[in-house]
C-alpha positions as CSV (number, residue, x, y, z in Angstrom):
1,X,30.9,21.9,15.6
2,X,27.1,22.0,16.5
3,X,26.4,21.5,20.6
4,X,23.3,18.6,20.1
5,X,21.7,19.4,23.4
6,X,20.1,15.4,24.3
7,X,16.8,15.0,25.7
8,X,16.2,12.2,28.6
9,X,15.6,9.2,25.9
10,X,11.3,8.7,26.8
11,X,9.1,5.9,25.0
12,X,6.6,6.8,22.0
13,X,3.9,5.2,20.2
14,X,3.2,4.6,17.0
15,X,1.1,7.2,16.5
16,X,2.9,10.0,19.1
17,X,6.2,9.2,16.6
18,X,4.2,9.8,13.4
19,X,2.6,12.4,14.8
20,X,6.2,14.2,15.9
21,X,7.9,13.1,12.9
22,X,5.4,15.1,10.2
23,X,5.5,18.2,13.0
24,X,9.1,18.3,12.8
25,X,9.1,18.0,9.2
26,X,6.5,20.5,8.6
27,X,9.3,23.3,9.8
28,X,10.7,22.8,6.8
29,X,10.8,26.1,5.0
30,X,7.7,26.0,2.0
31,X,7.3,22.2,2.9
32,X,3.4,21.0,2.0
33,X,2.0,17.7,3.9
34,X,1.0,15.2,1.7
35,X,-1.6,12.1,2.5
36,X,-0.1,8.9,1.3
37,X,0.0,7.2,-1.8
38,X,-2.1,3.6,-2.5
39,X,0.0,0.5,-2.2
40,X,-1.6,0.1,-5.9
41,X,0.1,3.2,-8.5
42,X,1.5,3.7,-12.0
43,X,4.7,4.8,-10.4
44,X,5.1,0.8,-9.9
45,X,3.5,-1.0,-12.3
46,X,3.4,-4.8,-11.7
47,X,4.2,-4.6,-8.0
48,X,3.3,-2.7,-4.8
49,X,4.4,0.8,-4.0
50,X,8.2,0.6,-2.8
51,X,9.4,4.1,-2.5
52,X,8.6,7.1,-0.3
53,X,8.1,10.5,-3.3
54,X,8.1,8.7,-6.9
55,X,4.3,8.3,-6.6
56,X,4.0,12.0,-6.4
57,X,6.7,13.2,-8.3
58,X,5.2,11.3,-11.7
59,X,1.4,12.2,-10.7
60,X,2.5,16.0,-10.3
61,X,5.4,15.9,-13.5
62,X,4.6,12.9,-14.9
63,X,8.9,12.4,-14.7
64,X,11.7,11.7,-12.0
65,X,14.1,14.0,-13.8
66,X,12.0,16.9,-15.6
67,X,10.8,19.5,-13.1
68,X,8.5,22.2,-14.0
69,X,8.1,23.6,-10.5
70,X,9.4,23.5,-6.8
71,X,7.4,20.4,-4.8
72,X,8.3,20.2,-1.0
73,X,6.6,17.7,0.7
74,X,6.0,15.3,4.0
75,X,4.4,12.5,5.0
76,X,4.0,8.9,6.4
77,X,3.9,6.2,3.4
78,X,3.5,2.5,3.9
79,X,5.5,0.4,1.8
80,X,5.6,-3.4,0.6
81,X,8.7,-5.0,-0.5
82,X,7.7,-8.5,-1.7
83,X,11.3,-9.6,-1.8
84,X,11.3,-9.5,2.4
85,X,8.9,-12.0,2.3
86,X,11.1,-14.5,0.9
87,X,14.3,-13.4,1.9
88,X,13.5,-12.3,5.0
89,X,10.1,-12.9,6.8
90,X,9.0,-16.4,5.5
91,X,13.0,-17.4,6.3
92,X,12.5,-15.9,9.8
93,X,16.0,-14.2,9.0
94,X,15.4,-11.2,11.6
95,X,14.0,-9.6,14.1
96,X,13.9,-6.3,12.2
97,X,11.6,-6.9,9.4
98,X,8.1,-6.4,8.6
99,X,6.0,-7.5,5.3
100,X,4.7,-3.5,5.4
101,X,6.8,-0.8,6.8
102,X,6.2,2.8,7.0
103,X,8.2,5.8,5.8
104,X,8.5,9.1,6.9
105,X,10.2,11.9,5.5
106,X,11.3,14.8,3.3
107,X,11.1,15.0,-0.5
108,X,12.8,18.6,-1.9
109,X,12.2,18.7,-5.3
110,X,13.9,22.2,-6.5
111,X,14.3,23.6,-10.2
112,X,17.1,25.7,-9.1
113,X,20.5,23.0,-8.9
114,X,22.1,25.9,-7.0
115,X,20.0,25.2,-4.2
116,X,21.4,21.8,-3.6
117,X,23.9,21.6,-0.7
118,X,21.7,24.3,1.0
119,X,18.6,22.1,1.1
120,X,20.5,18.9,1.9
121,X,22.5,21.3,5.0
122,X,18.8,22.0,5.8
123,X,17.7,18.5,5.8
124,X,20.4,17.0,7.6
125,X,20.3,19.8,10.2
126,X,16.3,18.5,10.8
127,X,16.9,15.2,10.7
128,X,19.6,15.3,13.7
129,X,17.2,17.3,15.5
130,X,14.5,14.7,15.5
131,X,17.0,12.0,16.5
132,X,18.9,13.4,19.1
133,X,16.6,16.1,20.5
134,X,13.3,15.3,20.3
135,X,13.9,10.9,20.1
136,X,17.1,11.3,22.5
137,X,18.7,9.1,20.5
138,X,22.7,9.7,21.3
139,X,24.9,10.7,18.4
140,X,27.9,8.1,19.7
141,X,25.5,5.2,18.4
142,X,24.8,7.0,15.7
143,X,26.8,5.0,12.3
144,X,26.5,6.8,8.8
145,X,27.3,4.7,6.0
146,X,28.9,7.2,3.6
147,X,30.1,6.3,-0.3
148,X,33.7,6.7,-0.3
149,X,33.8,7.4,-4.1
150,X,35.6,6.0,-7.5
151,X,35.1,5.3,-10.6
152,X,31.3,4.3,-11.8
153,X,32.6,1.0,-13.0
154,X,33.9,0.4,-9.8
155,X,30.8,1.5,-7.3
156,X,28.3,-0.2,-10.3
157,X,30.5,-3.5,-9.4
158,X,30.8,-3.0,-13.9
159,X,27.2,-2.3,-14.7
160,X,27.9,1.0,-16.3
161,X,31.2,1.1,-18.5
162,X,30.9,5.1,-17.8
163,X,34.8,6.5,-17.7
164,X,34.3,8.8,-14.8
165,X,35.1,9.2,-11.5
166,X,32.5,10.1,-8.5
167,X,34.1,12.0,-5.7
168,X,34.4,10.7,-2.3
169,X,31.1,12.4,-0.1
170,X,32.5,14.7,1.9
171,X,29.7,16.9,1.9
172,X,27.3,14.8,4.3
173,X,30.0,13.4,6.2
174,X,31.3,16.7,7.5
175,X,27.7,17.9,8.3
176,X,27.2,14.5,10.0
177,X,30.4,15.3,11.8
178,X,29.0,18.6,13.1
179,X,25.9,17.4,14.4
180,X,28.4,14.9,17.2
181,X,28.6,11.5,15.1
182,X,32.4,10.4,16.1
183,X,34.9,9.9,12.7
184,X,35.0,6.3,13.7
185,X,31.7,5.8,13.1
186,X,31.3,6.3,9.6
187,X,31.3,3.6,7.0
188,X,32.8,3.9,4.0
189,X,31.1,2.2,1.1
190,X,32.1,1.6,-2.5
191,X,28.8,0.0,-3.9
192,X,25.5,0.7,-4.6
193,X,24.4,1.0,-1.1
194,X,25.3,4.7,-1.1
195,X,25.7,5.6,-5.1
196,X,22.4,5.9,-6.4
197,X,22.7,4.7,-10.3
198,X,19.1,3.1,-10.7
199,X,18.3,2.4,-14.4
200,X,14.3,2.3,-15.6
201,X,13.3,2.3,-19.0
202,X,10.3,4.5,-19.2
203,X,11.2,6.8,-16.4
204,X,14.8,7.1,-15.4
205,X,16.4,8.6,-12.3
206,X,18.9,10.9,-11.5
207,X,22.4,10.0,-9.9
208,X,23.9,10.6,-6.6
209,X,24.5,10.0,-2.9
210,X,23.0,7.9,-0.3
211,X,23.6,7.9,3.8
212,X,22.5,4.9,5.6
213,X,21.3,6.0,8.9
214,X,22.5,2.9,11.7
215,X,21.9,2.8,15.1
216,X,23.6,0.5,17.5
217,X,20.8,-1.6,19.6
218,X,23.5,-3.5,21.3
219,X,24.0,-6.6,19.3
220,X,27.3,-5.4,17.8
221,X,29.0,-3.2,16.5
222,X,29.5,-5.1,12.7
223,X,27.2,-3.3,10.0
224,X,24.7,-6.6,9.8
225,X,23.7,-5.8,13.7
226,X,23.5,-2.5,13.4
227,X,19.7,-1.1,12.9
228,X,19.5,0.8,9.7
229,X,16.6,3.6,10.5
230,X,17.1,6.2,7.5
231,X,18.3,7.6,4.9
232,X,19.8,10.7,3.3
233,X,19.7,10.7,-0.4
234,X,20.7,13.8,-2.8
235,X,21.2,14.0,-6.3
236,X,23.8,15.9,-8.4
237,X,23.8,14.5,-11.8
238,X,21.4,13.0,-14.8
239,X,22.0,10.2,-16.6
240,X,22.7,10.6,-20.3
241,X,21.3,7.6,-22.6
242,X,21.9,6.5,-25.7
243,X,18.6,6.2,-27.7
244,X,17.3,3.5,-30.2
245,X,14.2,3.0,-32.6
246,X,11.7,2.1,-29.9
247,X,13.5,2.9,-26.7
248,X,13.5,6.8,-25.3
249,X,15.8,5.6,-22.9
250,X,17.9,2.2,-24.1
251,X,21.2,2.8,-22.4
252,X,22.9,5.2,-20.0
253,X,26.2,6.2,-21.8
254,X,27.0,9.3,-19.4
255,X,26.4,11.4,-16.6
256,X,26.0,15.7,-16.6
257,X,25.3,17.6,-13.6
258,X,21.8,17.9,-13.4
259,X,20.0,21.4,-13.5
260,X,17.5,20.7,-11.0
261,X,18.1,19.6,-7.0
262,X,16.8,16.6,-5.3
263,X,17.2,16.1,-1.6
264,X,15.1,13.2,-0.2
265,X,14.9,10.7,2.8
266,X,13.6,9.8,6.0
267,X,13.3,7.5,8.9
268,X,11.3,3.7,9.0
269,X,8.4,4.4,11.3
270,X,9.1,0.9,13.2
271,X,12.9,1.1,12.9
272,X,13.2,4.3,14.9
273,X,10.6,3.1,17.1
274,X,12.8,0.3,17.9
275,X,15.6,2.7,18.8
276,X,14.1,4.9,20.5
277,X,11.8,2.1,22.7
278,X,14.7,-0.3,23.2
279,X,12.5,-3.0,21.5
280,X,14.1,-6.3,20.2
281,X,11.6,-7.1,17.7
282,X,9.8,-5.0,15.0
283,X,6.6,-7.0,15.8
284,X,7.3,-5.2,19.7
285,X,5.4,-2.1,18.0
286,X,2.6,-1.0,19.5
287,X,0.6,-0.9,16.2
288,X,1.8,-5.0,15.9
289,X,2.3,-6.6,18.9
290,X,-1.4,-6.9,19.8
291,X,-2.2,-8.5,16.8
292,X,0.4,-10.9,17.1
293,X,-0.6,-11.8,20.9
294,X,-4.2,-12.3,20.0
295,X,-3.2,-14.4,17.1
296,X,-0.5,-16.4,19.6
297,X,-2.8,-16.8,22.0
298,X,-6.0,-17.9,19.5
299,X,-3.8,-20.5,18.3
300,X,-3.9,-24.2,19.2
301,X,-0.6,-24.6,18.5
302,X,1.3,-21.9,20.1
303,X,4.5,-21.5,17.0
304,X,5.6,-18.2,17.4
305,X,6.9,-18.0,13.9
306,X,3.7,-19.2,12.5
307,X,2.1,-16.1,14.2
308,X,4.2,-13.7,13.4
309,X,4.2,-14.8,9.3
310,X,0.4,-15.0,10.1
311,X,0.7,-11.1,11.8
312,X,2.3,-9.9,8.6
313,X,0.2,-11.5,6.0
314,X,-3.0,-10.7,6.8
315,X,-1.2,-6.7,7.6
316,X,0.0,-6.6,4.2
317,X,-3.3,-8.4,2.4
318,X,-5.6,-6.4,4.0
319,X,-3.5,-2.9,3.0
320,X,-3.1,-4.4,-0.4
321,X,-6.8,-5.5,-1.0
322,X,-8.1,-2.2,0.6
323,X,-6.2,0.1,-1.9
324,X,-5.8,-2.7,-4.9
325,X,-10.0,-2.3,-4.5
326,X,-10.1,-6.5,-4.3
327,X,-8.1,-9.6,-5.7
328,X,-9.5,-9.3,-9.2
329,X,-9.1,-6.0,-9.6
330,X,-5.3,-6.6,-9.2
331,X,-3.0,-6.8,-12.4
332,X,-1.6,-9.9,-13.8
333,X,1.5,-9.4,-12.5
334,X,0.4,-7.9,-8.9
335,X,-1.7,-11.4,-8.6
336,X,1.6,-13.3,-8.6
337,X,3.5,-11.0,-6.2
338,X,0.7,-11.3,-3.9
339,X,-0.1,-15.2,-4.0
340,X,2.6,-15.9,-1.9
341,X,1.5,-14.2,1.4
342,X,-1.9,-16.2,0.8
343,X,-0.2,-19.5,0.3
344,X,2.2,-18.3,3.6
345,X,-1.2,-17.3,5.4
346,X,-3.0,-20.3,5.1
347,X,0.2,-22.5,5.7
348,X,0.8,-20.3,9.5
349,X,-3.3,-20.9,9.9
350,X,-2.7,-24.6,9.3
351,X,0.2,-24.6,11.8
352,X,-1.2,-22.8,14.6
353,X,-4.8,-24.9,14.3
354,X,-6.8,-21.5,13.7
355,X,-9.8,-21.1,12.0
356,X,-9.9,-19.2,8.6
357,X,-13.3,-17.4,9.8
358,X,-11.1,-15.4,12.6
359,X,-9.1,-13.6,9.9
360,X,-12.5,-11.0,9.9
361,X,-11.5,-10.4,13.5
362,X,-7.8,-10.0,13.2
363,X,-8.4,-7.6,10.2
364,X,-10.5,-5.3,12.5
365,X,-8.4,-5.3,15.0
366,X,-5.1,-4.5,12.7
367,X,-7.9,-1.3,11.4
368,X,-8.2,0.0,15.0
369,X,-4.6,-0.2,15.4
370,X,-4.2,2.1,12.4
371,X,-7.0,4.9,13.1
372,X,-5.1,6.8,10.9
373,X,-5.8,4.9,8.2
374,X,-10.2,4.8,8.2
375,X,-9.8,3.1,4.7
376,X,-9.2,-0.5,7.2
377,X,-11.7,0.1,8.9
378,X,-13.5,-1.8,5.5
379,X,-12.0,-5.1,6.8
380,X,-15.1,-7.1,6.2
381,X,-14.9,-6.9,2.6
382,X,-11.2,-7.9,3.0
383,X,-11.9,-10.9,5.1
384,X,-14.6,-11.9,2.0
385,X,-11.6,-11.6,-0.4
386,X,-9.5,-13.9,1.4
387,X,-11.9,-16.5,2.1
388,X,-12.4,-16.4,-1.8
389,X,-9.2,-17.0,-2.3
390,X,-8.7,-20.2,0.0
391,X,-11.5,-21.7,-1.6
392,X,-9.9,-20.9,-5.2
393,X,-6.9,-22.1,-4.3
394,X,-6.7,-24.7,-1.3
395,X,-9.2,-27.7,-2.2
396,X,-9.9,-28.6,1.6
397,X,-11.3,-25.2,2.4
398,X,-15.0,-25.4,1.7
399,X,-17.2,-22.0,1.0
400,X,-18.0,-20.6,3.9
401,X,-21.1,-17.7,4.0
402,X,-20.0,-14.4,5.5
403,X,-23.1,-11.8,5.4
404,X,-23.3,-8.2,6.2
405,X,-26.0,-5.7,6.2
406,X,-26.2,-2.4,5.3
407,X,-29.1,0.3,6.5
408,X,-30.6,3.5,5.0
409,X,-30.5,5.3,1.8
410,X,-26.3,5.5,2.3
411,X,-26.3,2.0,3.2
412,X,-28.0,1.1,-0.2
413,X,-24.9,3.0,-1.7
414,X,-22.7,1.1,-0.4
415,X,-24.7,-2.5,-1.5
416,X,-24.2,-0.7,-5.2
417,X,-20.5,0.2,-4.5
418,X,-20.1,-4.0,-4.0
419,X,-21.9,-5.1,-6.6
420,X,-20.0,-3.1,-8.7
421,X,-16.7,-3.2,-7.7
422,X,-15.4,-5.5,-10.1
423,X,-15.4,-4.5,-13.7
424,X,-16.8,-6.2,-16.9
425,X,-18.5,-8.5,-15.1
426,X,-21.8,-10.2,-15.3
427,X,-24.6,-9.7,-12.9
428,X,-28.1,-11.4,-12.7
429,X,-30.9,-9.5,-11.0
430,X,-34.5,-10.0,-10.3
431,X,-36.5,-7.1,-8.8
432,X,-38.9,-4.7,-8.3
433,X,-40.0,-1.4,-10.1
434,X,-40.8,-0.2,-6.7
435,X,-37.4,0.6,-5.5
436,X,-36.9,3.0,-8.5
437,X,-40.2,4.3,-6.6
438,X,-38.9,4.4,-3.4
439,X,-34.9,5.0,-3.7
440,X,-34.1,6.9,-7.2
441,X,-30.9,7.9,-5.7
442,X,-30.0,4.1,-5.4
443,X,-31.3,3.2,-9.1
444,X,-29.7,6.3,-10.8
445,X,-26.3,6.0,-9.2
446,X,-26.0,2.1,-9.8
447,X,-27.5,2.2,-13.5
448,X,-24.7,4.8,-14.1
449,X,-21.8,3.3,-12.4
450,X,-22.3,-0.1,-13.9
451,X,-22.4,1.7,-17.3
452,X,-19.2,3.4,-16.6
453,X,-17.7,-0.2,-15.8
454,X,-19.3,-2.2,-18.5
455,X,-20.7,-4.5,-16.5
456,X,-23.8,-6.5,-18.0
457,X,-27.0,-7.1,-16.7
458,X,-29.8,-9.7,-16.9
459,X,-32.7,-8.2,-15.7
460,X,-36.0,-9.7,-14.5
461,X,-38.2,-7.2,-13.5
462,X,-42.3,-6.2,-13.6
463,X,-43.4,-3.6,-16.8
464,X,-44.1,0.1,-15.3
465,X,-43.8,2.9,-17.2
466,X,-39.8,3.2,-16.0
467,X,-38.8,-0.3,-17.0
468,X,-40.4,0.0,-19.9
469,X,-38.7,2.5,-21.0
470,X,-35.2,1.5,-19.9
471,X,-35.7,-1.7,-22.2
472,X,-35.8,0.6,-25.2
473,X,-32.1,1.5,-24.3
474,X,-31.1,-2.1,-23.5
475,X,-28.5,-2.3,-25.9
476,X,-26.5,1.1,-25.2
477,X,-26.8,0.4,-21.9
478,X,-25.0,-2.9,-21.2
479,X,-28.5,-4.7,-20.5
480,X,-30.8,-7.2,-21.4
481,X,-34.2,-7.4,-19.6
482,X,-37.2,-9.9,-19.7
483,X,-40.6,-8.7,-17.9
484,X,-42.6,-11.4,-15.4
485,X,-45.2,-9.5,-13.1
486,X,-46.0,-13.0,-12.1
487,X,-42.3,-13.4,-10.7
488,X,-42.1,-9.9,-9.6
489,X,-45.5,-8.5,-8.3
490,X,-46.2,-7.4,-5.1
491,X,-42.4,-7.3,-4.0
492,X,-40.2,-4.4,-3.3
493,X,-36.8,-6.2,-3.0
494,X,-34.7,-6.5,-5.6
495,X,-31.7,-9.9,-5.6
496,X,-28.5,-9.4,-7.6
497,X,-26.0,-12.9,-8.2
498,X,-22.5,-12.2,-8.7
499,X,-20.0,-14.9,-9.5
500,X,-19.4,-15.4,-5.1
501,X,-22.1,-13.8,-3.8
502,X,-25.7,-12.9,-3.6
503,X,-27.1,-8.9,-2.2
504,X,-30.5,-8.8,-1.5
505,X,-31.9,-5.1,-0.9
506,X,-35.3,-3.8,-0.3
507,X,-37.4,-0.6,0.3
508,X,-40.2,0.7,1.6
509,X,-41.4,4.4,2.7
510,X,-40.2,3.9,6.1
511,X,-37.1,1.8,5.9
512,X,-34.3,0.7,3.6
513,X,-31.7,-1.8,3.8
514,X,-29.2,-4.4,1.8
515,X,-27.5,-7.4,3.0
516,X,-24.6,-9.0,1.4
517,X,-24.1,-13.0,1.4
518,X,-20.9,-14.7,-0.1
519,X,-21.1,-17.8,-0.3
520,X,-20.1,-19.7,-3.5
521,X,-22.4,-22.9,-2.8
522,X,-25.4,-20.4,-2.8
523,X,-24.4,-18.7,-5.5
524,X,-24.4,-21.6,-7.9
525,X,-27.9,-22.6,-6.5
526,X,-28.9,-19.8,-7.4
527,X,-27.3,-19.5,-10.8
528,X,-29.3,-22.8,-11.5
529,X,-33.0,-21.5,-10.7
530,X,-32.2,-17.9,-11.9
531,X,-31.6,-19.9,-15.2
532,X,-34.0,-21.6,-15.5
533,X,-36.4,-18.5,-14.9
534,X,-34.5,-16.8,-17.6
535,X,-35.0,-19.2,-20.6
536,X,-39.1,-19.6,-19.1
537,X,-39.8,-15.7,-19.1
538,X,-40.2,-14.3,-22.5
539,X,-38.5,-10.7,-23.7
């Protein structure tokens, strides 16, 4: 049996348990560190990323099953699982929940299936290490839920009609054993919860074992109170399908043993932070609980489950909108699994008597509670996004102008960046020759990135010799443009109107500078007299 040597149990934050998970991880023997994947991927089409590797296994093999070299890999993934919302959060179910999570782990990707049981010895033998020596957790509190085995209609509760029988996992339990967790602390389970059989049909998985990692916080000993805070997850067989005319993969008729190895798992960033912190609440994090007190205490009405569904709403909308590049630019299908933490945010901000223009503030203070992640740190655009979508959706919340500026030569990038953001859309301009003058790096870069998204434009704009000669390519180049040196002369600003907003820019030798305005009120006044300019100025 392995001596597990416990440190004096000592309090971490966020960021010092991320930080020591990936170190720990990183001893792994060939192990690469990987950034994370967007909340928005191919690897879950329709919905938001739920899993901690199957973004980068399909972006580097375009498979879960077919291998063409070893990957060994780390990191820290934040995950969304819209189902919590409803079962869990909006219900108010739990203490233990959030609507966005973070992962960390291992994901051993090996072509060699004889490397199997050493990998997963390996993992394990990390894994314990982190818990008991450098989080002090103590391996008597320690629970593994272990699958006891049978036959595949029996764990599958009948879903598969395979005649085979899985054996009982006695591999992880007797490592588990060795690292101190007592024999009457592991679970024996005869379902799904620790016989991976998961059925896709463009990109199945391969079959095997799963250990749920529980720790007793004191609320009981019976599974529900336990704190689940990892998992252990290898794979020993692929599934076999039955093919028809259309379908690759229409039916799993069998298992083989696989010829590659697949050891993956990990711990919940918050979970483990609640273990080792003696927390009550998930929302006791340090990366949460300031958002949730400055909301709490913002709020007129001081309903502590109405901030905490406010807390994870605007956590998960702004990671969603960041990555997902902005409610429009969302799928179908991603619109309607998001919708509901919108219609849940604006029900907690009508409950606690807060106004809708302090979700800009909350949003920057979530981003400097994640400095980790300086993609957040965009939270203005994100605020914009939501305030759209009150005034879409809830008739008594009136457009309300948000405007930001933008300075210098990068600054005007970034005015480009957000008038394009959304695709195949229509903008209306009016400006000035003289900025092509003055910033060619602003006019080359957003003539070719509107191109590139087919996004039309209605220009008004003074004859020089370069708009002149950009008419001539009007048609190839997603344009129409009318010349009024009346309109234009003397100026060297440039106005583009967007369906919710209006950017103004201008530029001189000596300074350069954009500001944004959203506002749909505006906008339409705008529409109106940019109209009527149109149909009054000739081609």
């Amino acid at each position: 049996m392995t001596t597990t040597k416990l440190r004096h149990i000592m309090q971490y934050s966020n960021q010092q348990l991320r930080e020591l998970i990936l170190a720990k991880f990183a001893t792994y023997p060939g192990i690469e560190i990987h950034q994370k994947a967007s909340m928005i991927g191919e690897a879950f089409p329709g919905t938001f990323n739920l899993s901690f590797n199957e973004p980068d296994l399909l972006e580097e093999f375009g498979s879960r099953i077919e291998y063409t070299k070893n990957l060994f890999f780390t990191k820290i993934q934040p995950v969304i699982r819209p189902n919590d919302l409803h079962e869990v959060i909006a219900l108010l179910t739990d203490t233990k929940h959030l609507g966005t999570y973070e992962l960390g782990g291992i994901s051993i990707a090996d072509i060699e299936s004889a490397n199997l049981y050493d990998h997963l010895h390996k993992f394990i033998e990390v894994c314990s290490q982190l818990l008991f020596q450098e989080c002090g957790l103590d391996p008597r509190k320690v629970y593994i839920k272990v699958c006891k085995g049978g036959s595949i209609e029996q764990l599958t509760k009948g879903h598969y009609q395979i005649n085979k029988t899985i054996p009982r996992d006695t591999y992880t339990y007797t490592e588990w054993k060795n690292h101190g967790i007592p024999e009457e602390n592991f679970i024996w389970n005869d379902n799904r919860d620790t016989f991976l059989s998961l059925f896709n049909f463009k990109n199945p998985t391969p079959w095997g074992y799963r250990n749920e990692i529980l720790y007793d916080v004191g609320e009981g000993l019976e599974e529900e109170h336990l704190l689940d805070i990892g998992t252990v997850e290898y794979f020993p067989w692929r599934p076999i399908f039955e093919e028809k005319e259309g379908f690759r993969y229409y039916m799993t008729k069998d298992i083989v043993p696989w010829e590659y190895a697949m050891v993956a798992g990990g711990f919940g960033i918050e979970r483990l932070l609640m273990a080792v912190n003696n927390l009550s609440s998930a929302v006791d994090c340090d990366h949460v609980k300031p958002l949730y007190d400055t909301i709490l205490a913002d709020a007129n009405n001081k309903d502590k489950e109405a901030a905490f569904i406010l807390t994870e709403t605007l956590r998960v909308s702004h990671r969603v909108l960041v990555d997902g590049g902005g409610y429009v630019n969302l799928s179908t299908n991603r619109k309607q699994k998001f919708n509901p933490y919108i219609i849940a945010m604006q029900a907690a901000i009508e409950t606690l008597g807060i106004p809708l223009k302090k979700i800009r503030d909350y949003l920057g203070l979530n981003a400097s509670l994640q400095p980790y992640y300086p993609e957040l740190g965009d939270f203005g655009f994100v605020a914009r996004q939501i305030g759209y979508t009150f005034e879409r959706r809830f008739d008594n919340y009136p457009a309300w102008p948000m405007a930001e500026y933008y300075e210098g030569k990068e600054g005007l990038i970034k005015v480009a960046d957000e008038i394009l953001k959304e695709k195949g859309i229509d903008v209306d301009t009016i400006f000035s020759s003289e900025l092509m003058r003055f910033v060619p790096e602003y006019s080359d870069y957003f003539n070719k990135l509107r191109q590139e998204r087919k996004i039309f434009l209605r220009a008004i704009t003074d004859k020089s010799d370069e708009t002149i000669e950009r008419k001539q390519n009007d048609d190839k180049e997603y344009r129409k443009t009318k010349f009024s040196d009346k309109i234009v002369e003397h100026l060297k600003s440039a106005i583009y109107i967007l369906d919710n907003k209006v950017v103004m820019i201008t530029a001189t030798e000596r300074e350069q500078g954009g500001m944004i305005v959203e506002n749909k009120e505006i906008v339409q006044i705008l529409k109106v007299m940019f109209e009527n300019t149109w149909n009054k100025t000739v081609d």
